[in-house]
C-alpha positions, 0 to 999 in steps of 0.5 A, a space after each residue: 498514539 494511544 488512540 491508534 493502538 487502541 485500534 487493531 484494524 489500523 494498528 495492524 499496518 504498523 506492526 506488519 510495517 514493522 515485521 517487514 522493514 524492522 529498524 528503518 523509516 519504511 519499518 517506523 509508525 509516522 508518529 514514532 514512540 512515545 518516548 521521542 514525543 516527551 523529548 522534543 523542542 522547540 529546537 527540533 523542530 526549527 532544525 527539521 523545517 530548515 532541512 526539509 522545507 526547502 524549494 527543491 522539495 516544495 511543489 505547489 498544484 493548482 487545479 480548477 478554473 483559474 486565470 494561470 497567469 495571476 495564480 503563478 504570480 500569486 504563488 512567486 510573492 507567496 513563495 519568494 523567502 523559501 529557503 534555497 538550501 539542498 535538499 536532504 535525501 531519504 535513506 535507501 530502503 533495506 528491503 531483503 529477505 530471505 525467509 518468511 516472517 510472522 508477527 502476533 501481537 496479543 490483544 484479548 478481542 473477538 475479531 482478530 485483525 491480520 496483514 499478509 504480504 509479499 514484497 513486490 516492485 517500487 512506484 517506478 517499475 513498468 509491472 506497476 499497471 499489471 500490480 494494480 490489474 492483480 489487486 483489482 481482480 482480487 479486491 475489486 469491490 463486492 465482484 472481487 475473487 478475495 470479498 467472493 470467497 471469504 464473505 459469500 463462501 466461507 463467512 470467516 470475515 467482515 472486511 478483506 481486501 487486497 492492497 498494492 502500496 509502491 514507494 520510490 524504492 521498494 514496494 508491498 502487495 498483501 491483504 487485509 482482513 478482519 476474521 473470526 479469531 478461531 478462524 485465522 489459520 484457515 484465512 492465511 491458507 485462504 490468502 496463501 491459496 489466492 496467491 497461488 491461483 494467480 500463479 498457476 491459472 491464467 485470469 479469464 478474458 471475461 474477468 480480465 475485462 470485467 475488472 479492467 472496465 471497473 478500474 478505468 470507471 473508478 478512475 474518471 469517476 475519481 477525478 470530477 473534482 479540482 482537489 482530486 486533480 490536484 492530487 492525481 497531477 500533483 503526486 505524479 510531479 512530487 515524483 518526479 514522473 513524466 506527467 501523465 493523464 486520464 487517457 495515458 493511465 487508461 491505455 496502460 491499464 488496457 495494455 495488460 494481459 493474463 499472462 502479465 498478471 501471472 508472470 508477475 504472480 510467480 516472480 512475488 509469490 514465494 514463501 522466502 519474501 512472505 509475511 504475515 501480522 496479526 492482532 488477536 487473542 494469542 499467546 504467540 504465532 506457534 499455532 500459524 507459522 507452519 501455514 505460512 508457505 504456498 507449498 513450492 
């Protein structure tokens, strides 16, 4: 936990997670605080185990040049103790909001770090595809309009780059970056204005299918080894999706058009679900919260 506080281009998420979802699992850093860390049993953990590891929330992926048969069998004696109790659900996520938030954590560092975002849609909705279109357009490598405008134009930052994080029932679009601490305020109307253009200026043919071919590229190229097919069929199954594979991903991407992506940005680009965590050298977020708006 030290380690990673220690650390302000990770400890960010955690404080943006936070600002978000507040008091909830959604909103709770993984390890959780120090204080429950020094409580712990033996007992505690048994108690969790017997919860949680049960054959209805166990899925087993095997993936590379396996006789079926033999690795089925080899999975049932391994696996013919696991405990058949019910599976403990997850709590529902809270995920409303009425006005935009800011967080500033203080930290006496050159490079400020800062999360902004916007809640968007779950890992089930059918905008997901056109989300992840969206991301690419502004975080699609060097090309990418986000890495383009601050790095090339405006030099404010060292890393920026845009994310689209969906969970069974809620979901986050934002960006993250590392900027010059003088220059915060100008990268939140930087990201603010971003936003903006995907809601008011369709996305050109040429870009659309620029960023398409760099996807499905990305997305074979991820897949030539065993573990990575494991996880690709594996994290759609512990999910209780219908399988999909390379071919079906490829077609959905191909499916998306301009006025998708901008339909989307007008639905989740609005100042009421907008955030913004930052880690820097300030005393408080007095200096940005009036930046925080598109302007609507």
């Amino acid at each position: 936990i030290n380690m990673y506080e220690d650390n302000p281009q990770r400890n960010i998420h955690n404080i943006f997670m936070a600002l978000v979802y507040g008091d909830q699992p959604a909103g709770w850093d993984i390890p959780g605080p120090r204080e429950n860390i020094r409580k712990f049993v033996q007992k505690d953990f048994l108690e969790y185990r017997k919860k949680h590891y049960v054959a209805k929330g166990t899925i087993v992926t095997v993936a590379g040049d396996i006789d079926v048969a033999k690795v089925e069998k080899k999975i049932r004696e391994i696996f013919a103790d696991i405990s058949t109790a019910k599976k403990h659900d997850k709590l529902k996520t809270n995920d409303t909001q009425t006005k935009p938030a800011i967080k500033v954590a203080h930290k006496d560092i050159d490079q400020a770090h800062m999360v902004m975002g916007v809640r968007s849609f779950d890992l089930y909705d059918k905008q997901i595809p056109a989300l992840s279109v969206m991301q690419s357009i502004l975080s699609g490598g060097m090309s990418g309009r986000l890495w383009h405008r601050f790095r090339e134009e405006l030099g404010i930052c060292y890393y920026v780059r845009a994310f689209s994080d969906a969970y069974t029932d809620h979901g986050i679009f934002g960006v993250w970056a590392g900027v010059d601490k003088n220059r915060v305020g100008e990268a939140i109307g930087e990201v603010c204005k971003a936003f903006k253009k995907l809601a008011d200026v369709p996305v050109s043919k040429g870009e659309l299918r620029k960023v398409k071919d760099g996807m499905i590229g990305r997305l074979y190229l991820g897949l030539e080894s065993s573990d990575d097919q494991a996880m690709f069929y594996g994290s759609q199954e512990i999910h209780h999706e219908k399988l999909k594979d390379p071919k079906d991903v490829e077609k959905e991407i191909e499916k998306v058009t301009a006025k998708d992506i901008q339909d989307i940005a007008k639905k989740i680009f609005v100042d009421k679900t907008l955030n913004c965590a930052i880690i820097g050298p300030f005393k408080d977020n007095s200096q940005f919260s009036k930046q925080l708006t598109f302007g609507s």
